[in-house]
N, C-alpha and C positions, 0 to 999 in steps of 0.2 A: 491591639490584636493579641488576642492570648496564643498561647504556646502550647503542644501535645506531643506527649513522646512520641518519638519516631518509630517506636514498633506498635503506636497503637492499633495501626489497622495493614495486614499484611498485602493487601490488592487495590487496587483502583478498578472497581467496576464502571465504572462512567467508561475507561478507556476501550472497552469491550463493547459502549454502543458506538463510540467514534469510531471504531474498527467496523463495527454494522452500517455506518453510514457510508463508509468508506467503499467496503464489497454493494451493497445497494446502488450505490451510483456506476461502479465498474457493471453489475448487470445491467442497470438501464440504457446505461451507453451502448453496450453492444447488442443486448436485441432489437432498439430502434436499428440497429447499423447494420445487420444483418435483415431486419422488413425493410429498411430503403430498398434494399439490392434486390428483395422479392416484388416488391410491391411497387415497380417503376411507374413515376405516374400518377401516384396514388393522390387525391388533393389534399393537403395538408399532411400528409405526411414527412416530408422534408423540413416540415419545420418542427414537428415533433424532433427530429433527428436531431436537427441541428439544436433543442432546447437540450435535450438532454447531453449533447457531447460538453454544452457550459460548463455543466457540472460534475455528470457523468464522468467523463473522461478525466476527469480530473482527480477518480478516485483512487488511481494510483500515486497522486501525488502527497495525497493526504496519507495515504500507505506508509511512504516513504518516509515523511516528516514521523509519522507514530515510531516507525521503525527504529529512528536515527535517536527520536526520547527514549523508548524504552528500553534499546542496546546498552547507548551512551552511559544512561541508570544503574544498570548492572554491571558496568566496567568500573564506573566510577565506584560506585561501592564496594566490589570486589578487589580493587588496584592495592595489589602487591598481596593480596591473602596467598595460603600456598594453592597450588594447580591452580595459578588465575586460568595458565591459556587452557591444558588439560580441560576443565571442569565447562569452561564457556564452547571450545567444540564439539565436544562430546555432544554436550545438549542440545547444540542448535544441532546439530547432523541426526538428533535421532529425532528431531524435531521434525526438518526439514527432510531427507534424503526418501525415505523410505516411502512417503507418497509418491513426492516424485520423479526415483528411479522407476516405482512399479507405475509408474502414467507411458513415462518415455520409453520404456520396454515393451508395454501394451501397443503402443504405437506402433512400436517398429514391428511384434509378429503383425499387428493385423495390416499393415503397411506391404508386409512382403509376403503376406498370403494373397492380399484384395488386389497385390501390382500397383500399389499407390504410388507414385511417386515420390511426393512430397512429407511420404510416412517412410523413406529408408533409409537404408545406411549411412547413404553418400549425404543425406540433413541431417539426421537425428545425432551422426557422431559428436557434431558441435554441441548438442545439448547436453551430452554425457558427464561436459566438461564444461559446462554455463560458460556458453561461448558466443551463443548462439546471438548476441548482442551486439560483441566487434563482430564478428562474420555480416551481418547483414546490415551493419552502419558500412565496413571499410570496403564491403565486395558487393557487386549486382552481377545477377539478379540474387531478391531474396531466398532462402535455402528449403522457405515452406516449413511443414510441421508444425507445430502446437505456438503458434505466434505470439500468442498471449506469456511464451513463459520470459519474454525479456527482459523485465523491470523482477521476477524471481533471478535472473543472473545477476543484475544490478545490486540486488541488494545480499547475495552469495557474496562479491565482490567487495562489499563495504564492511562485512562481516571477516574475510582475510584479513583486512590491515586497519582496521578500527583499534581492535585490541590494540596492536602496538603501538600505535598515535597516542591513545589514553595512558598508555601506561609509563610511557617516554614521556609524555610533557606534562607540566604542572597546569595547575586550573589555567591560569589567567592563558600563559598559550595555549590552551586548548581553545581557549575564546578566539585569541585570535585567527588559530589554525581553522576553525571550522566558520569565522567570517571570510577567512581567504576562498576556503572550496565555495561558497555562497557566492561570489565575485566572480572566480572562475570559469564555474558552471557555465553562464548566461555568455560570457567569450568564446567558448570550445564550441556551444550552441549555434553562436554568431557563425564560425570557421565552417562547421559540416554544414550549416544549411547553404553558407557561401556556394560552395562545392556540391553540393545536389544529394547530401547525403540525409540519411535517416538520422530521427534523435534518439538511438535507443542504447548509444555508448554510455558508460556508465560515469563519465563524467562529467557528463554533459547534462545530469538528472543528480551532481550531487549536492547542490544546492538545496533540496530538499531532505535527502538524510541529513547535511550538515544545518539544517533550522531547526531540527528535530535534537540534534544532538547540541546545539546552541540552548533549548527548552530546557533539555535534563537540566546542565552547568547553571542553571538561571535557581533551575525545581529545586538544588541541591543547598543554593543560600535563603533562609528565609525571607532577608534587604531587599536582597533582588530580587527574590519570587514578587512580592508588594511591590515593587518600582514597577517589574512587567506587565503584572494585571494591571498596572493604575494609565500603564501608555496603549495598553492595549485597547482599553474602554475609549480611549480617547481617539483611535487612528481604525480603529475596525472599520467603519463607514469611510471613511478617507484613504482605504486600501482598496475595499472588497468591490468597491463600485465602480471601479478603473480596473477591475481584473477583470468583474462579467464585463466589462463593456469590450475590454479587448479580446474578448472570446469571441464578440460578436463581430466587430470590426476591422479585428488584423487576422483572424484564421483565413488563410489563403491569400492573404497583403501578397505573397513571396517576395517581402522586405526583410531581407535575412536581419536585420537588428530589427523591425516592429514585431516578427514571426518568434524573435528570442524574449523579447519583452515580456508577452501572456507569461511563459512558466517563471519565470521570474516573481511576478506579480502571484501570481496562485503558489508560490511557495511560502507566499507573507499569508495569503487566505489562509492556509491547512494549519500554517504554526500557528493563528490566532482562534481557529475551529480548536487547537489541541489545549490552548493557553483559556480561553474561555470553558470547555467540561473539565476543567478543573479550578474554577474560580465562581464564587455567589454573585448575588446580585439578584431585585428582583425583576432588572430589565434584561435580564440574560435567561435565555428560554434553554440555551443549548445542554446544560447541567442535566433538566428535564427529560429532556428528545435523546440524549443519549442514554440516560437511565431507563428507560422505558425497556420492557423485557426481552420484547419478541426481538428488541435492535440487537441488546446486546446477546443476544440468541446467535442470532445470524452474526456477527462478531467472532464467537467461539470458535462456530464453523467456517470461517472466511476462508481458511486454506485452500480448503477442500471446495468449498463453493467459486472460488480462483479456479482453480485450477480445474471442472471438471463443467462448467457452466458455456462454454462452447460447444463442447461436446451434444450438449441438450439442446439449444437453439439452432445452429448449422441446418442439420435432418430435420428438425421438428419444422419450422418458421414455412409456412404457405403450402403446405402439404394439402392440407383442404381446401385451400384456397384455388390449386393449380389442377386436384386430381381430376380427372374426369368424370369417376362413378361417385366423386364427396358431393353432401349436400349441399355443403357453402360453397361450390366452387362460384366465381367469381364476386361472392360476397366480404367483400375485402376487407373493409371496417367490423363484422363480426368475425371472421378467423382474425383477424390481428388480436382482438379481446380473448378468443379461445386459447390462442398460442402465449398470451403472454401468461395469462393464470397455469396453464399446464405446465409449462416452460421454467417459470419461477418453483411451483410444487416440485417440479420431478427435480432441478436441481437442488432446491432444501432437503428433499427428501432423501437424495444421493449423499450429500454430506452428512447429513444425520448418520446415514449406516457409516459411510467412512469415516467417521470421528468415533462409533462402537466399535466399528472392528480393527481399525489399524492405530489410528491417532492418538486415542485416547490408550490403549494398553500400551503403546510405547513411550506416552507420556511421563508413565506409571516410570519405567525405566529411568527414569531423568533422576527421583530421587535417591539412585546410587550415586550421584553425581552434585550434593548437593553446592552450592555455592556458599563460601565463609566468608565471614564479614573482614575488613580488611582492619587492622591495627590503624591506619592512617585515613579513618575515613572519615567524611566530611564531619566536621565538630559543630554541636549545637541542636537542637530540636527543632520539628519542622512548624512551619506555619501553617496556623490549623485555620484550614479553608476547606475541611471535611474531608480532607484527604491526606496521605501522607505525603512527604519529599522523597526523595530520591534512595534515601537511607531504606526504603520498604521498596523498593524496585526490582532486586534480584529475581524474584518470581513472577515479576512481573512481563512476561517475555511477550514478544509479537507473534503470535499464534497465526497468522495467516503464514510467514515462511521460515 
């Protein structure tokens, strides 16, 4: 296998449709999840729900693992330049913050003009402070508010003390370091579900940024990049077919070790969804399906499509279905087609403007900030499987948080 510099190609667009596929399945999971709750009764509907929660739901896991790659990437390449921490907070806070202080802010006026409850002070202060994760694992009831932003604290939190883990330990501990939180995770999992609590502590979900950040350390030697694609091909079906099965079989076991198993098992699916769009072959479709445009479209705007895509299903979902004077009312199977096509638009549509008017000009802001190569960075050129290693990652950032 031949060799290509490592600045030949400055970005991984593949990673930008796995990021589409990623936000795609988080929609699908929760508009069927929100028509359950409207549509009680419906025939076949519940199992639409439950097909899509398989996968669906699982799109923040696949989130996670992209996250844990492409952090990892840019630590590792930037380890010990000058402003390593400088340069890596700055960006992600002007990355992250500004959407979603002005979400949780919008919140709380309209919260405490409409008398919401579940939109004031006394909830939203934990979110101020991506808190909002321990609070409604360690204490019941939950605090309400924008529910979907737990797995954005989780991964705020792995962005605090990532840096310094990368930067303190050598490759090989880092390997180890991030098989230990892989091992962890699935026990902490074990303990709160023991105890009746929620899974949305953040350490109980780090098995999936640490498989992610497992990928970079692998991305970053060419040996190993080839060992990994070559066990990958080999265990994808011997992984992926015990993960959907136990989506099917053990959600709702409440066997607190069969109920910790699934994420476990879908932490090995998303690292090998993230290990295959970036490896050939012509029995691998996913290089494909993630290049395709419109994926990696919706990719770009994943943040913003996170974060504002409840908003749009909530009010929308059986409106015409329920109103008195709508023409579909009780036509169930056509409002569910009208709401999903409308549903899906108006949230593309929203992130499109939130990506012209906020995201993208403070993106712009980032290159006062650029990130410098490090004197000690990994040695050798990357393995050319069409895309770069890890050496070409610092730009490469997770645009969904």
């Amino acid at each position: 296998m031949s060799v290509v510099s490592s600045k030949k190609e400055p970005h991984l667009p593949v990673l930008d449709g796995v990021r589409g596929l990623a936000i795609l399945g988080v929609l699908l999971y929760h508009f069927f999840l929100s028509a359950n709750r409207t549509y009680l009764g419906l025939p076949g509907l519940a199992r639409h729900v439950f097909a899509s929660a398989i996968i669906g739901a699982k799109g923040v896991d696949l989130f996670f693992v992209l996250s844990g790659f492409l952090i990892t990437g840019i630590l590792l390449r930037t380890k010990g330049s000058p402003h390593y921490f400088k340069n890596f907070y700055i960006r992600r806070s002007l990355r992250i913050f500004p959407l979603y202080y002005l979400t949780i802010a919008g919140c709380l006026i309209v919260g405490t003009i409409a008398a919401i409850p579940d939109y004031q002070w006394h909830s939203l202060r934990w979110y101020f402070l991506y808190l909002q994760n321990v609070r409604d694992t360690f204490w019941q009831p939950p605090i309400g508010g924008p529910g979907w932003f737990w797995s954005l604290a989780v991964e705020e939190h792995f962005y605090l003390f990532w840096p310094l883990v990368v930067l303190l330990l050598r490759r090989r501990h880092l390997v180890y370091f991030s098989i230990f939180l892989m091992i962890l995770a699935p026990i902490v999992r074990a303990i709160l579900v023991a105890n009746g609590m929620s899974l949305f502590f953040t350490f109980c979900r780090m098995d999936t940024l640490a498989a992610g950040a497992l990928l970079a350390i692998l991305f970053s030697d060419p040996a190993s990049w080839q060992r990994t694609v070559k066990w990958t091909r080999r265990l994808v079906l011997p992984i992926s077919l015990p993960a959907l099965a136990s989506n099917f079989f053990l959600t709702g076991s409440h066997n607190h070790i069969l109920e910790t198993v699934k994420f476990s098992l879908f932490a090995l699916v998303c690292a090998l969804i993230v290990i295959l769009s970036l490896s050939g072959g012509k029995a691998n479709p996913i290089p494909a399906i993630c290049n395709m445009k419109w994926l990696r479209s919706m990719g770009k705007t994943s943040y913003s499509m996170y974060v504002f895509h409840p908003f749009v299903f909530l009010p929308l979902i059986g409106v015409l279905y329920q109103a008195p004077w709508s023409p579909l009312r009780g036509m169930a199977w056509l409002d569910l087609g009208i709401d999903f096509v409308v549903g899906m638009g108006l949230t593309v549509l929203i992130s499109r403007i939130t990506w012209a008017l906020i995201e993208h000009p403070l993106i712009k802001l980032k290159d006062r900030f650029q990130y410098a190569a490090a004197g000690n960075s990994a040695k050798g050129s990357s393995v050319d499987l069409g895309y770069p290693t890890v050496e070409a990652l610092p730009i490469v950032e997770d645009v969904r948080s």
